[in-house]
PAMIGU-16790 format. One record per atom (N, C-alpha, C, CB): residue number from 1; atom name; x, y negated, z negated. Coordinates in pm, 1 decimal, padded with zeros to 6 digits, always signed. Glycine has a CB too. Layout:
REM PAMIGU-16790
<rec><num>NUM</num><atomo>CA</atomo><east>X</east><north>Y</north><up>Z</up></rec>
...
This chain:
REM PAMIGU-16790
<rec><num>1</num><atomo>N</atomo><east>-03985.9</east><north>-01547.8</north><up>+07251.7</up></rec>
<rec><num>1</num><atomo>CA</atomo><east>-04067.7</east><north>-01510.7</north><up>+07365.0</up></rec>
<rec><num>1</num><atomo>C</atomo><east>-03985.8</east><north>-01513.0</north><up>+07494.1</up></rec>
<rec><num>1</num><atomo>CB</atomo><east>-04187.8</east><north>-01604.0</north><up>+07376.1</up></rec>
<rec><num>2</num><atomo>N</atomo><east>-03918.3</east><north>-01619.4</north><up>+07544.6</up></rec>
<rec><num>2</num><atomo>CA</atomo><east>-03831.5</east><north>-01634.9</north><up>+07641.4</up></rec>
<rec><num>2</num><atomo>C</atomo><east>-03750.5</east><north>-01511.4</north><up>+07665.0</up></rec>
<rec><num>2</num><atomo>CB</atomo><east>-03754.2</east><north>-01744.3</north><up>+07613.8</up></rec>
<rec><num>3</num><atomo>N</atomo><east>-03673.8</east><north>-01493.4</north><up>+07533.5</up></rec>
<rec><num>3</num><atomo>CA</atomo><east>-03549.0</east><north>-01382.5</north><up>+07519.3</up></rec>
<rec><num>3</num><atomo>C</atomo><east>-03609.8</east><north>-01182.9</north><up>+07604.8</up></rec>
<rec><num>3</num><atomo>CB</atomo><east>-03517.0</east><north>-01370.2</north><up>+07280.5</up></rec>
<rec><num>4</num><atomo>N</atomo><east>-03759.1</east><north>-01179.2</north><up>+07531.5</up></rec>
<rec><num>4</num><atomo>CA</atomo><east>-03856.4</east><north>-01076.2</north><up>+07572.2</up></rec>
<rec><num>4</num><atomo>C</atomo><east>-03882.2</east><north>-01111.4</north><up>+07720.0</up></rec>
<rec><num>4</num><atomo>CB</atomo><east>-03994.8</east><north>-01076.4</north><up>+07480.0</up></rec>
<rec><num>5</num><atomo>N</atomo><east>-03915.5</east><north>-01211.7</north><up>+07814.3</up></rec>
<rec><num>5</num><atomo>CA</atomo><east>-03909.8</east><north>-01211.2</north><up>+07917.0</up></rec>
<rec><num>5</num><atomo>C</atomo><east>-03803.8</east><north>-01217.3</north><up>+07980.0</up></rec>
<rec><num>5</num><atomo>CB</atomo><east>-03967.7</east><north>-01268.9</north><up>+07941.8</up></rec>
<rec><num>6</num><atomo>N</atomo><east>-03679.8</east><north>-01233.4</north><up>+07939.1</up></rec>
<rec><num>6</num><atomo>CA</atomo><east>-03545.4</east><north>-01220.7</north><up>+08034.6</up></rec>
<rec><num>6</num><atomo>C</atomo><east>-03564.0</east><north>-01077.0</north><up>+08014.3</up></rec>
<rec><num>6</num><atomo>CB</atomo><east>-03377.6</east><north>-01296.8</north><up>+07985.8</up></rec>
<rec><num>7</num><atomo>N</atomo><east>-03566.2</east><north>-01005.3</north><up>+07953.8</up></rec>
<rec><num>7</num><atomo>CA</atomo><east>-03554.8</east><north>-00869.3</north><up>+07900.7</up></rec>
<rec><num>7</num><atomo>C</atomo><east>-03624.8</east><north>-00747.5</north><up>+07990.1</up></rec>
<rec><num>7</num><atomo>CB</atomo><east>-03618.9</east><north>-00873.7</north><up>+07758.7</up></rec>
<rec><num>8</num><atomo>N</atomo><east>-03759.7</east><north>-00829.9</north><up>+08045.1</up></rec>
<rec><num>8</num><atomo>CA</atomo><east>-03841.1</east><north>-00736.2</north><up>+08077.5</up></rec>
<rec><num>8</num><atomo>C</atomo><east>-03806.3</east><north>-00794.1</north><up>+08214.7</up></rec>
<rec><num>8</num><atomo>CB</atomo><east>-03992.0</east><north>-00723.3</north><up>+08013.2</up></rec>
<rec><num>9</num><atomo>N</atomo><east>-03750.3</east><north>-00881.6</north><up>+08282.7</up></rec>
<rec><num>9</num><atomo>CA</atomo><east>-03686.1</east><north>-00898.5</north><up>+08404.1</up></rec>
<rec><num>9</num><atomo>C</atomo><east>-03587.1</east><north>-00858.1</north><up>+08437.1</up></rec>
<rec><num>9</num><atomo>CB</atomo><east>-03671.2</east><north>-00987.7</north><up>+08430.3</up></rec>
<rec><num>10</num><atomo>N</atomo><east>-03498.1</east><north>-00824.8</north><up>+08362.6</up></rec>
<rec><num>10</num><atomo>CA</atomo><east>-03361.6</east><north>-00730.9</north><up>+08357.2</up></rec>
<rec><num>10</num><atomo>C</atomo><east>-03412.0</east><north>-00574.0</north><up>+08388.5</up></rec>
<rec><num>10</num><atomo>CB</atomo><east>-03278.9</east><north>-00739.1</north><up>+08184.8</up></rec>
<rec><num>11</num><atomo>N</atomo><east>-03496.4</east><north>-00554.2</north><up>+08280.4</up></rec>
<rec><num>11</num><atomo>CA</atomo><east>-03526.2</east><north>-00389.1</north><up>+08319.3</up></rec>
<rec><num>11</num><atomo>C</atomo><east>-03614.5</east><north>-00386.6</north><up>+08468.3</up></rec>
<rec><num>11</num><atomo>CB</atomo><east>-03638.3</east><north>-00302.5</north><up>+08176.3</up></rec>
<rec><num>12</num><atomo>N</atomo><east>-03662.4</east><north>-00469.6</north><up>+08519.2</up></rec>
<rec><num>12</num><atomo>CA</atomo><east>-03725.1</east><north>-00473.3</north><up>+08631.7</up></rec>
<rec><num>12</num><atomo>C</atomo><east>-03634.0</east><north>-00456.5</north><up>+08759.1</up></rec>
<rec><num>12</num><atomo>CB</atomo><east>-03796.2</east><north>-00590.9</north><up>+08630.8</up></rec>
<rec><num>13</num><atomo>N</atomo><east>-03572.2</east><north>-00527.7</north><up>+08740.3</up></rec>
<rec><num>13</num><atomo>CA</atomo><east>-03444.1</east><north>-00507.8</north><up>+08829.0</up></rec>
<rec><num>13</num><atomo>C</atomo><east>-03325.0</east><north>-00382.6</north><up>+08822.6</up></rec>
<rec><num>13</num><atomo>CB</atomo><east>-03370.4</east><north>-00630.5</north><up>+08803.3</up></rec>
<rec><num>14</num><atomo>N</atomo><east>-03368.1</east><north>-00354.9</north><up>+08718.2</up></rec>
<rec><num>14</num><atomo>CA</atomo><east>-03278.7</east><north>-00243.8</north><up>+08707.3</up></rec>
<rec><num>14</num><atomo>C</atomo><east>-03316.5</east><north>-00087.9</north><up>+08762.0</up></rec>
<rec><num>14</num><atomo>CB</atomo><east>-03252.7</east><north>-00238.9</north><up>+08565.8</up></rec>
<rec><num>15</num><atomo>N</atomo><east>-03467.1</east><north>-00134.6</north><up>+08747.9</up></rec>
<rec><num>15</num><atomo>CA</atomo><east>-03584.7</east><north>-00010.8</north><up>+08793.4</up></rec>
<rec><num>15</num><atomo>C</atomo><east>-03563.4</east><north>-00022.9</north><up>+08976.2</up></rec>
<rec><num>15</num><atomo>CB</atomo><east>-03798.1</east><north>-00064.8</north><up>+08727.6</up></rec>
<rec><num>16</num><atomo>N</atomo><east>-03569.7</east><north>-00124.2</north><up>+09009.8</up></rec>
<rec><num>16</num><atomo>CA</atomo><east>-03561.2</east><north>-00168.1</north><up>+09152.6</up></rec>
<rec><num>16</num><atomo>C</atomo><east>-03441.9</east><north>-00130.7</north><up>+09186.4</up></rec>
<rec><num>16</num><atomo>CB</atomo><east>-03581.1</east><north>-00310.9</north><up>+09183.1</up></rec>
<rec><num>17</num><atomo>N</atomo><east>-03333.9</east><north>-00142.0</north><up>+09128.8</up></rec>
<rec><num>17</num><atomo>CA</atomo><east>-03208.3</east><north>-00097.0</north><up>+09191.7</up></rec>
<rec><num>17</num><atomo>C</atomo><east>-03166.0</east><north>+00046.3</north><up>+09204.0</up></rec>
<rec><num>17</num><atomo>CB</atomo><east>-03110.6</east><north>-00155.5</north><up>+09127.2</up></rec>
<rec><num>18</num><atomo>N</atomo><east>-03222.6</east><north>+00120.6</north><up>+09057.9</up></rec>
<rec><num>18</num><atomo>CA</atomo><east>-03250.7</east><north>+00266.4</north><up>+09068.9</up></rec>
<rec><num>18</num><atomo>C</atomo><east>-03331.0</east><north>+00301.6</north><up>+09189.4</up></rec>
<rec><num>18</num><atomo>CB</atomo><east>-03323.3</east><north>+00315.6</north><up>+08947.6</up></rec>
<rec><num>19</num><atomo>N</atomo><east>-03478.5</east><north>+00257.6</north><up>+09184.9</up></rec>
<rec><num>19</num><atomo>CA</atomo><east>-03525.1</east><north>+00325.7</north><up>+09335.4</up></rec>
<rec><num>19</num><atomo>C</atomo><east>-03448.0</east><north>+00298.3</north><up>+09471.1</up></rec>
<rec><num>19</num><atomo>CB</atomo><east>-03670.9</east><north>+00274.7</north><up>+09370.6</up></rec>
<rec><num>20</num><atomo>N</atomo><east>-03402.9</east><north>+00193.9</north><up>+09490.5</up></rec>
<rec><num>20</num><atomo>CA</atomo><east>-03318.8</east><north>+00164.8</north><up>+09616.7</up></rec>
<rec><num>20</num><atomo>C</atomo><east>-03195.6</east><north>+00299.8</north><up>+09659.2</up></rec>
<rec><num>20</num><atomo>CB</atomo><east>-03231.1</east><north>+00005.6</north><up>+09578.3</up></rec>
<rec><num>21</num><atomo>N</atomo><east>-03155.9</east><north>+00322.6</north><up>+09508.6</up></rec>
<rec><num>21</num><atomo>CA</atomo><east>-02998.3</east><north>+00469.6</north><up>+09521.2</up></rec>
<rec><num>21</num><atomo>C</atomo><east>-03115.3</east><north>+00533.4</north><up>+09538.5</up></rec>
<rec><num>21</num><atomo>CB</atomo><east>-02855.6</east><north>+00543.1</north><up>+09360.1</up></rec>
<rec><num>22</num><atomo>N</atomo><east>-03145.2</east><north>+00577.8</north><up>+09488.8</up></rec>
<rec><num>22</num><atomo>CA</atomo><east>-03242.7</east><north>+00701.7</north><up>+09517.9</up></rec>
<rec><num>22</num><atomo>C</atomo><east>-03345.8</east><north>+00717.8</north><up>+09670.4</up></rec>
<rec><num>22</num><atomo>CB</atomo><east>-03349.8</east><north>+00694.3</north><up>+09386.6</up></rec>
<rec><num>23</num><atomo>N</atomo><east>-03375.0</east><north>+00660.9</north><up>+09710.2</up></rec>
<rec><num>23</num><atomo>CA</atomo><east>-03442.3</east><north>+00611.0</north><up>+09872.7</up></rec>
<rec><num>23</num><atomo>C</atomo><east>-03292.3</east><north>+00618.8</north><up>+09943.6</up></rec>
<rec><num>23</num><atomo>CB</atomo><east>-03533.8</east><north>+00408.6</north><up>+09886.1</up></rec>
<rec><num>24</num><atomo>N</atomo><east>-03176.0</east><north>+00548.9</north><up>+09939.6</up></rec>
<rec><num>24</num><atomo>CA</atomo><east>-03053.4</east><north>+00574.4</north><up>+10026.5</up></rec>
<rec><num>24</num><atomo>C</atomo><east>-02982.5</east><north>+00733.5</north><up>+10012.3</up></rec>
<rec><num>24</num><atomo>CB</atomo><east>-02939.5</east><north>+00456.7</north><up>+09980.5</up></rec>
<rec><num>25</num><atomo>N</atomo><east>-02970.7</east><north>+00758.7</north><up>+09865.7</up></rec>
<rec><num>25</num><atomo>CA</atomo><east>-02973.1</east><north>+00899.8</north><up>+09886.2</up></rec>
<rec><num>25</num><atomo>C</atomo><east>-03027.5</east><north>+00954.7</north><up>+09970.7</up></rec>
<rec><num>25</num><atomo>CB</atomo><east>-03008.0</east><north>+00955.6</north><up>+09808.1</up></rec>
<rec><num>26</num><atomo>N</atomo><east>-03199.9</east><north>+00964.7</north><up>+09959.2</up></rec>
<rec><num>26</num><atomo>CA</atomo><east>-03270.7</east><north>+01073.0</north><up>+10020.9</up></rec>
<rec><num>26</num><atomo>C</atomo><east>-03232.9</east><north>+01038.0</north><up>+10197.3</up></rec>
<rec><num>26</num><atomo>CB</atomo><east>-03455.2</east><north>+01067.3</north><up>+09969.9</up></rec>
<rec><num>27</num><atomo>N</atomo><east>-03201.0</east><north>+00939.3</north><up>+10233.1</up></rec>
<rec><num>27</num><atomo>CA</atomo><east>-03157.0</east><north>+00935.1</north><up>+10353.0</up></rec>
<rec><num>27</num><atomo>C</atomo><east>-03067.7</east><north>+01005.0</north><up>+10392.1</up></rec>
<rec><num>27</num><atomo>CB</atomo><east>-03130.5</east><north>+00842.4</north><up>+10379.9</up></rec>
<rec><num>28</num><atomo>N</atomo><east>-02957.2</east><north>+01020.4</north><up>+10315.1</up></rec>
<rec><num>28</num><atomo>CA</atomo><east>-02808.9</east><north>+01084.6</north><up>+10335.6</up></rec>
<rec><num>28</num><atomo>C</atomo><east>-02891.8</east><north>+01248.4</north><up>+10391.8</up></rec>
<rec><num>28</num><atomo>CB</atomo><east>-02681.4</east><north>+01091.0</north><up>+10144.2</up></rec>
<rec><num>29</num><atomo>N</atomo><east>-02963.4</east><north>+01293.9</north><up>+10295.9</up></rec>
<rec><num>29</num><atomo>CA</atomo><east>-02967.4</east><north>+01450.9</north><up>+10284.0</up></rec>
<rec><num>29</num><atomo>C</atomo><east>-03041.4</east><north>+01472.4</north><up>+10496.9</up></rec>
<rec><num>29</num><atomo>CB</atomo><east>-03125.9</east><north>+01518.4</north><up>+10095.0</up></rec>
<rec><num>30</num><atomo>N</atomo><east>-03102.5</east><north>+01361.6</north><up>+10509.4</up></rec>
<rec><num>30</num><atomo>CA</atomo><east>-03181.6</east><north>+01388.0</north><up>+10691.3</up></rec>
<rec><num>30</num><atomo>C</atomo><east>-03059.8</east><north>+01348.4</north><up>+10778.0</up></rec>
<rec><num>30</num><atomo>CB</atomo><east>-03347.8</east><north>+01255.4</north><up>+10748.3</up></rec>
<rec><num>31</num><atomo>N</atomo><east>-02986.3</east><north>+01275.6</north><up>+10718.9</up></rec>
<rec><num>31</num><atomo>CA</atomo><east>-02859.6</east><north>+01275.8</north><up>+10790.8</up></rec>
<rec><num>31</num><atomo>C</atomo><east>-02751.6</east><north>+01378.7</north><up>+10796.6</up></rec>
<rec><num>31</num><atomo>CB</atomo><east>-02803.0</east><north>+01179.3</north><up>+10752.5</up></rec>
<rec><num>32</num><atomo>N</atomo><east>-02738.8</east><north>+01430.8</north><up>+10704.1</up></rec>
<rec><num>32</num><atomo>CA</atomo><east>-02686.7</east><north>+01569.1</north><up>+10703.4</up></rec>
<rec><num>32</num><atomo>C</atomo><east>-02749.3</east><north>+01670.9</north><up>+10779.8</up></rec>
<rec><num>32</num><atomo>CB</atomo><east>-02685.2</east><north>+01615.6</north><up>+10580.4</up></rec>
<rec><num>33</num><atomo>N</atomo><east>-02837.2</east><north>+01699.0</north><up>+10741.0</up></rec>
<rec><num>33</num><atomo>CA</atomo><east>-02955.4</east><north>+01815.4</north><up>+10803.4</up></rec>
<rec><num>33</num><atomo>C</atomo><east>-02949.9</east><north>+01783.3</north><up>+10982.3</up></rec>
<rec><num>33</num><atomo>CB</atomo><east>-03158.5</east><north>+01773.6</north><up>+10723.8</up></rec>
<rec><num>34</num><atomo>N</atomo><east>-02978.7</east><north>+01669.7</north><up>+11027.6</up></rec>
<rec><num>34</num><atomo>CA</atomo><east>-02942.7</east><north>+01639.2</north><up>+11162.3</up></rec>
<rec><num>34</num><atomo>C</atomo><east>-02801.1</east><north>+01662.2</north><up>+11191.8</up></rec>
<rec><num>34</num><atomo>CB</atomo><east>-02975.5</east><north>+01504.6</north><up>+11192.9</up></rec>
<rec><num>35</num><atomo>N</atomo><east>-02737.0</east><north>+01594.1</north><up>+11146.1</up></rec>
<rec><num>35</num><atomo>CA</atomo><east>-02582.2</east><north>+01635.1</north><up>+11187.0</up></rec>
<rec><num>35</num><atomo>C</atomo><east>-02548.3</east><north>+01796.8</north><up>+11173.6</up></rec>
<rec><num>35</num><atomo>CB</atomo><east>-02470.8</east><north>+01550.9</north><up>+11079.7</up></rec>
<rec><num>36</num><atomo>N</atomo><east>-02600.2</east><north>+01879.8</north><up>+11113.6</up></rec>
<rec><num>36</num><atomo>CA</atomo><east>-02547.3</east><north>+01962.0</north><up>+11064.0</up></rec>
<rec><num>36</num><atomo>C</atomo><east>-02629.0</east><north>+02083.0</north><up>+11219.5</up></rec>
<rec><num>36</num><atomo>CB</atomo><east>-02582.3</east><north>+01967.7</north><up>+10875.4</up></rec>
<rec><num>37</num><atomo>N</atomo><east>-02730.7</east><north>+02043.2</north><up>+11271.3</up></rec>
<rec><num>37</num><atomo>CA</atomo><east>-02822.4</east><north>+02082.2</north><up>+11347.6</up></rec>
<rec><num>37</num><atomo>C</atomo><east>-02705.9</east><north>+02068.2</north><up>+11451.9</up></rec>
<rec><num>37</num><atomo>CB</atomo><east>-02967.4</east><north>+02004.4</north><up>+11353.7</up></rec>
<rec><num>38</num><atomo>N</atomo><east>-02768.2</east><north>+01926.7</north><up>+11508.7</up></rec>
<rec><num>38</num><atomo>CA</atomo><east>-02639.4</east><north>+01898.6</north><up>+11604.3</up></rec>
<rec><num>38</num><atomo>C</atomo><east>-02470.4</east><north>+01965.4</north><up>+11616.9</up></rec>
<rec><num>38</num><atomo>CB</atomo><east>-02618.5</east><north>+01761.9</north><up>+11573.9</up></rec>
<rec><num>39</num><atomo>N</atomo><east>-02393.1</east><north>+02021.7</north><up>+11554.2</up></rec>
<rec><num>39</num><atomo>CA</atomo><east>-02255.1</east><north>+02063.0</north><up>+11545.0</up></rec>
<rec><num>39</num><atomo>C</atomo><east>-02318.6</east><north>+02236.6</north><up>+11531.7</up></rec>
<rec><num>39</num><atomo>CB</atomo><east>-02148.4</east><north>+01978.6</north><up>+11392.1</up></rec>
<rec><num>40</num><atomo>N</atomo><east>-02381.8</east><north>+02276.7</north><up>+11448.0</up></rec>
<rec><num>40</num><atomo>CA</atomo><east>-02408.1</east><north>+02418.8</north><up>+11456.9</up></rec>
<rec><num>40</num><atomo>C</atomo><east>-02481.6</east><north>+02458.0</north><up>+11532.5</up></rec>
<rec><num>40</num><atomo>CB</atomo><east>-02443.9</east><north>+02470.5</north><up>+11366.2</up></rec>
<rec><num>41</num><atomo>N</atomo><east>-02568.2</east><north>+02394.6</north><up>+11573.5</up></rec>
<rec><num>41</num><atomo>CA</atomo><east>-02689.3</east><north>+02494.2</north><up>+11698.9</up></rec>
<rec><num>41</num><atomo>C</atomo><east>-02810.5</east><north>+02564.7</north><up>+11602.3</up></rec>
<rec><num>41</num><atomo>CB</atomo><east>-02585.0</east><north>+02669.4</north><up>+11801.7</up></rec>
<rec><num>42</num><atomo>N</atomo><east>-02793.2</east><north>+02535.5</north><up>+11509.1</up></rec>
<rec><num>42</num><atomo>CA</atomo><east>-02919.7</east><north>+02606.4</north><up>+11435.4</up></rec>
<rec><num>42</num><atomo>C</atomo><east>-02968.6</east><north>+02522.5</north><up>+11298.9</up></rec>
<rec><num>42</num><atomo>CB</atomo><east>-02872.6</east><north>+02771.8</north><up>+11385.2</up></rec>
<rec><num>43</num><atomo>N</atomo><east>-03117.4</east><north>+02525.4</north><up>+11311.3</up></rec>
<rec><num>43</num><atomo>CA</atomo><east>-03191.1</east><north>+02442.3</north><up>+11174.6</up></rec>
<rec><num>43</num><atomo>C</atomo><east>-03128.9</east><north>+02503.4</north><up>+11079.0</up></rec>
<rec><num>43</num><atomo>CB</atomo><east>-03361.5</east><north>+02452.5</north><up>+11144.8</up></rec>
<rec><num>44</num><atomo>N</atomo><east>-03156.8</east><north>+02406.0</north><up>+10978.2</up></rec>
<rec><num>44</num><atomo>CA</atomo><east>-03128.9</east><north>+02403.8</north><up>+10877.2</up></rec>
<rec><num>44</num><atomo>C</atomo><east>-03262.1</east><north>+02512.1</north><up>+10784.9</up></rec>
<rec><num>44</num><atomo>CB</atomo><east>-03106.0</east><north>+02250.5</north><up>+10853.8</up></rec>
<rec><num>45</num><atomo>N</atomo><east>-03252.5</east><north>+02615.6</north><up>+10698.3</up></rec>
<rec><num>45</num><atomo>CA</atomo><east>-03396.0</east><north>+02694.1</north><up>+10633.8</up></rec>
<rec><num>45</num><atomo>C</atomo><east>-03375.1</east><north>+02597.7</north><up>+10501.6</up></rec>
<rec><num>45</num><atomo>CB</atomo><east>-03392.1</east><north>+02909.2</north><up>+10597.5</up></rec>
<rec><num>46</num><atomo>N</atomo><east>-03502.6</east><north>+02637.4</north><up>+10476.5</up></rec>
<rec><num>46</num><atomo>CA</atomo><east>-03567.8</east><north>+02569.7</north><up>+10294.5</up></rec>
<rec><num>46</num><atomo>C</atomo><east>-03669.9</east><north>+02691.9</north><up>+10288.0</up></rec>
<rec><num>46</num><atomo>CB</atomo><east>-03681.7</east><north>+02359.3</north><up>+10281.4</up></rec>
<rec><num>47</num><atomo>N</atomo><east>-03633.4</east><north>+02748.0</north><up>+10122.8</up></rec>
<rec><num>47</num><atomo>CA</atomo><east>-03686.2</east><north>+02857.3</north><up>+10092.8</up></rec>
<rec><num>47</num><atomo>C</atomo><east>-03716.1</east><north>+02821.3</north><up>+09945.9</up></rec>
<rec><num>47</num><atomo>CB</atomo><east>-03600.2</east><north>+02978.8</north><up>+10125.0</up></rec>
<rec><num>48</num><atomo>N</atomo><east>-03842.5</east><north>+02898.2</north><up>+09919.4</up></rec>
<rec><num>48</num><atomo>CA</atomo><east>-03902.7</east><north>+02850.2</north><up>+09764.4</up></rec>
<rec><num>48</num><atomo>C</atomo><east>-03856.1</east><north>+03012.8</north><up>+09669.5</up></rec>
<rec><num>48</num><atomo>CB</atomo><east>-04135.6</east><north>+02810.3</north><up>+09771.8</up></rec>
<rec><num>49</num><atomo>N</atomo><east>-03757.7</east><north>+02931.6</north><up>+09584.0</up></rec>
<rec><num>49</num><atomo>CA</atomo><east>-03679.1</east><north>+03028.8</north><up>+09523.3</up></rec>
<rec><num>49</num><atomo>C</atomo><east>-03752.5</east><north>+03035.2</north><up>+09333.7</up></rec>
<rec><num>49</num><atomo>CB</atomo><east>-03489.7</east><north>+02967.9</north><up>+09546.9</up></rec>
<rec><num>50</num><atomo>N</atomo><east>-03810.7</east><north>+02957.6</north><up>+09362.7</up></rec>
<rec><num>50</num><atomo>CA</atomo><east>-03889.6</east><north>+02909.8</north><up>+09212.3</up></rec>
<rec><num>50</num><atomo>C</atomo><east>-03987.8</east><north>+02844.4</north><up>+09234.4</up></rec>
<rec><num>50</num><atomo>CB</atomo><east>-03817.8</east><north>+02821.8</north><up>+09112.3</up></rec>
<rec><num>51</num><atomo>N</atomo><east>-04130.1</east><north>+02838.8</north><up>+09111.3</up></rec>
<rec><num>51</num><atomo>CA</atomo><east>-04184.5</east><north>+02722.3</north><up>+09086.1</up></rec>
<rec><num>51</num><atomo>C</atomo><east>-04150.9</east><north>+02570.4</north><up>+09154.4</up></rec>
<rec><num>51</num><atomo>CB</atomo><east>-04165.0</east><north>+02721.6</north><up>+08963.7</up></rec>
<rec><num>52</num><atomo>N</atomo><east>-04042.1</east><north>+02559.2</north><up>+09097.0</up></rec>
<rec><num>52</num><atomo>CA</atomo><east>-03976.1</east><north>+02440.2</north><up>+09071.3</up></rec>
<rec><num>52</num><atomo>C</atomo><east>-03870.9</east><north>+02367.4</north><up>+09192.5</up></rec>
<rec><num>52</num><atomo>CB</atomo><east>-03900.4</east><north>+02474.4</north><up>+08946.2</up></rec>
<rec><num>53</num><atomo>N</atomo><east>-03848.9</east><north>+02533.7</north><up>+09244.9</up></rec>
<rec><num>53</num><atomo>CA</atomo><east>-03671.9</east><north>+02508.0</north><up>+09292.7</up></rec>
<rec><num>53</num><atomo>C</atomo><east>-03689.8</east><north>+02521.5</north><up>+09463.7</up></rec>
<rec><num>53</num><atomo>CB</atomo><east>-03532.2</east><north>+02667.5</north><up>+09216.1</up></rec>
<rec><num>54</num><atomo>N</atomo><east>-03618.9</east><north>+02494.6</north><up>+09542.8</up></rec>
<rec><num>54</num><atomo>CA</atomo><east>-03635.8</east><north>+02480.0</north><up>+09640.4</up></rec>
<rec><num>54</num><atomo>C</atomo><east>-03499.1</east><north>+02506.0</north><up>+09704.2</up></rec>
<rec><num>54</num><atomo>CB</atomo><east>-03699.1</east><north>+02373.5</north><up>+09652.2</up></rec>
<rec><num>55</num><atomo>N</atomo><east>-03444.8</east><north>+02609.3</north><up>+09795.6</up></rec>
<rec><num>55</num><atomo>CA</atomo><east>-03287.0</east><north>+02592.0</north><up>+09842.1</up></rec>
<rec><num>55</num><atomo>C</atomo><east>-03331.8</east><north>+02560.3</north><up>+09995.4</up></rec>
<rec><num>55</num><atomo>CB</atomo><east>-03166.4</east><north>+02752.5</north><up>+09819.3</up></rec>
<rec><num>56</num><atomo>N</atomo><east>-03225.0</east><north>+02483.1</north><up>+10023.3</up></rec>
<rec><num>56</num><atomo>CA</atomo><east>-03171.4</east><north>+02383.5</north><up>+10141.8</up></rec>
<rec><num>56</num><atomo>C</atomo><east>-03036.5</east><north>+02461.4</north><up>+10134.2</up></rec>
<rec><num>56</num><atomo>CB</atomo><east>-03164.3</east><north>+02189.3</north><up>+10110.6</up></rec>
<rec><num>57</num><atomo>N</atomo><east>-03037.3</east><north>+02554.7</north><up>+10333.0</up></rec>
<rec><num>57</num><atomo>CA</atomo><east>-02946.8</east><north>+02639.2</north><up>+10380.0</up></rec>
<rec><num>57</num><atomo>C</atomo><east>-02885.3</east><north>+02506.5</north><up>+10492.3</up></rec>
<rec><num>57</num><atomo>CB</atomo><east>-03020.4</east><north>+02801.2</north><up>+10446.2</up></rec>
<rec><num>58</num><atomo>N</atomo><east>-02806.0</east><north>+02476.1</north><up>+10520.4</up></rec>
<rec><num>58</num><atomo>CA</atomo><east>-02747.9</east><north>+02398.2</north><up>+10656.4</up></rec>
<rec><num>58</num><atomo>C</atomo><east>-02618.2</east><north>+02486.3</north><up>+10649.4</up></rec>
<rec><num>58</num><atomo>CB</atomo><east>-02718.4</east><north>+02201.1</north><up>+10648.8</up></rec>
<rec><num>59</num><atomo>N</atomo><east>-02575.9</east><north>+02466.9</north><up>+10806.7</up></rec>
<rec><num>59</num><atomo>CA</atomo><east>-02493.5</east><north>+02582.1</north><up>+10839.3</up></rec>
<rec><num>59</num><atomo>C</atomo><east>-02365.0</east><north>+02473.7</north><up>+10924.5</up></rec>
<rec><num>59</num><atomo>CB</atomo><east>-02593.9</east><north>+02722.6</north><up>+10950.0</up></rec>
<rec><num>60</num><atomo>N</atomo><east>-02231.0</east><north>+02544.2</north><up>+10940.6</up></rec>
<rec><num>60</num><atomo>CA</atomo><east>-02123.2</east><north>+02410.3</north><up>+10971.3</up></rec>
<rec><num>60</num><atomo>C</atomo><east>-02149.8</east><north>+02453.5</north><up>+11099.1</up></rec>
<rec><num>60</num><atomo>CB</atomo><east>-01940.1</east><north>+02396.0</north><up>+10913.4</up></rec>
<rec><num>61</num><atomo>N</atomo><east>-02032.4</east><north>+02356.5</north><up>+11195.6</up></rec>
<rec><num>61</num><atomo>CA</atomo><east>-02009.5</east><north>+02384.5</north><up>+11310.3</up></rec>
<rec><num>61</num><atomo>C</atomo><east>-01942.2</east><north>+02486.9</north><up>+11372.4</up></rec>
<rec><num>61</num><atomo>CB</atomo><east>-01974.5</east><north>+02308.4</north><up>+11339.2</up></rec>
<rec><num>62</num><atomo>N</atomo><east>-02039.4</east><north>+02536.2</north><up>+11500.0</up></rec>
<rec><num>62</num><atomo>CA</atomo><east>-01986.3</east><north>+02598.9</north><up>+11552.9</up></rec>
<rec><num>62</num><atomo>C</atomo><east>-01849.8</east><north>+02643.3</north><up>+11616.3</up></rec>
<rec><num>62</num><atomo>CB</atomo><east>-02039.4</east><north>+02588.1</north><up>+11584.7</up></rec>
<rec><num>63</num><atomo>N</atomo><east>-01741.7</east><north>+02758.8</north><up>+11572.5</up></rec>
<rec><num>63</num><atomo>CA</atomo><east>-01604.9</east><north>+02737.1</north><up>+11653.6</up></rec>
<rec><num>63</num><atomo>C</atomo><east>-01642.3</east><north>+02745.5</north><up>+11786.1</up></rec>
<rec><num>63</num><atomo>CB</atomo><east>-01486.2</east><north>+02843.5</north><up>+11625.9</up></rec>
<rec><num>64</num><atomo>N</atomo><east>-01522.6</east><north>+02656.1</north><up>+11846.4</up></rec>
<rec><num>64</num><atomo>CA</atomo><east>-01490.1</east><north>+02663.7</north><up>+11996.1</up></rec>
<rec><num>64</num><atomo>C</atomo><east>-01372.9</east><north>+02700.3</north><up>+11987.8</up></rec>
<rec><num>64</num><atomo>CB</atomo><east>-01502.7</east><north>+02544.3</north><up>+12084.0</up></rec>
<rec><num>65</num><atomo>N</atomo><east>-01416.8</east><north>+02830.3</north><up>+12106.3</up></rec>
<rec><num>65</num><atomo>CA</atomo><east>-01295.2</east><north>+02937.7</north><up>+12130.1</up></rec>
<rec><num>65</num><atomo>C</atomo><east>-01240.5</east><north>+02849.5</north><up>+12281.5</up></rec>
<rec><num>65</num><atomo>CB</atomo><east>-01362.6</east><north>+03146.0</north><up>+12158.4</up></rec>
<rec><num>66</num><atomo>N</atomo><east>-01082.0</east><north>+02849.7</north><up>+12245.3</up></rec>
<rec><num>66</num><atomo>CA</atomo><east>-01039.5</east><north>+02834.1</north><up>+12419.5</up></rec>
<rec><num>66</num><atomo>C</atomo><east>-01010.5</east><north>+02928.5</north><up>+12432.1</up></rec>
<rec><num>66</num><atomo>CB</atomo><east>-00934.1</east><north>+02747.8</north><up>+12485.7</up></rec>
<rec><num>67</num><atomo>N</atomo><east>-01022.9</east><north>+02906.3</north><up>+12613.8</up></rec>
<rec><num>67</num><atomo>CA</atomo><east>-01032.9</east><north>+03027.9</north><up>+12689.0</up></rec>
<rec><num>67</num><atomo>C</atomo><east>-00896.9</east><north>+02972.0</north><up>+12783.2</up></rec>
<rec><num>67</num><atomo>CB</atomo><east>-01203.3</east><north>+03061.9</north><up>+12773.9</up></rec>
């Protein structure tokens, strides 16, 4: 019985540590999308290419020409 409860506390934690990457991921992608705003001058589009699928356009930075 013991051995079944270390067991099911292990996978608990393991579930918890999966959602944590996954929540810091999804952070990265608004950090991009902002940064990517900021340096280019223009939003980022999201277009429904499928059911399912979804594309995310972000665009780089703008050149600066010297004059």
């Amino acid at each position: 019985m013991l051995t079944c409860c270390a067991a099911a506390k292990a996978r608990a934690r393991a579930g918890a540590g999966r959602q944590a990457l996954i929540e810091r991921r999804g952070e990265g992608v608004f950090l991009i999308v902002n940064r990517s705003r900021e340096l280019s001058g223009r939003g980022s589009e999201y277009r429904l290419i499928g059911d399912p699928e979804l594309l995310l356009s972000i665009f780089a930075a703008s050149k600066e020409t010297e004059e």
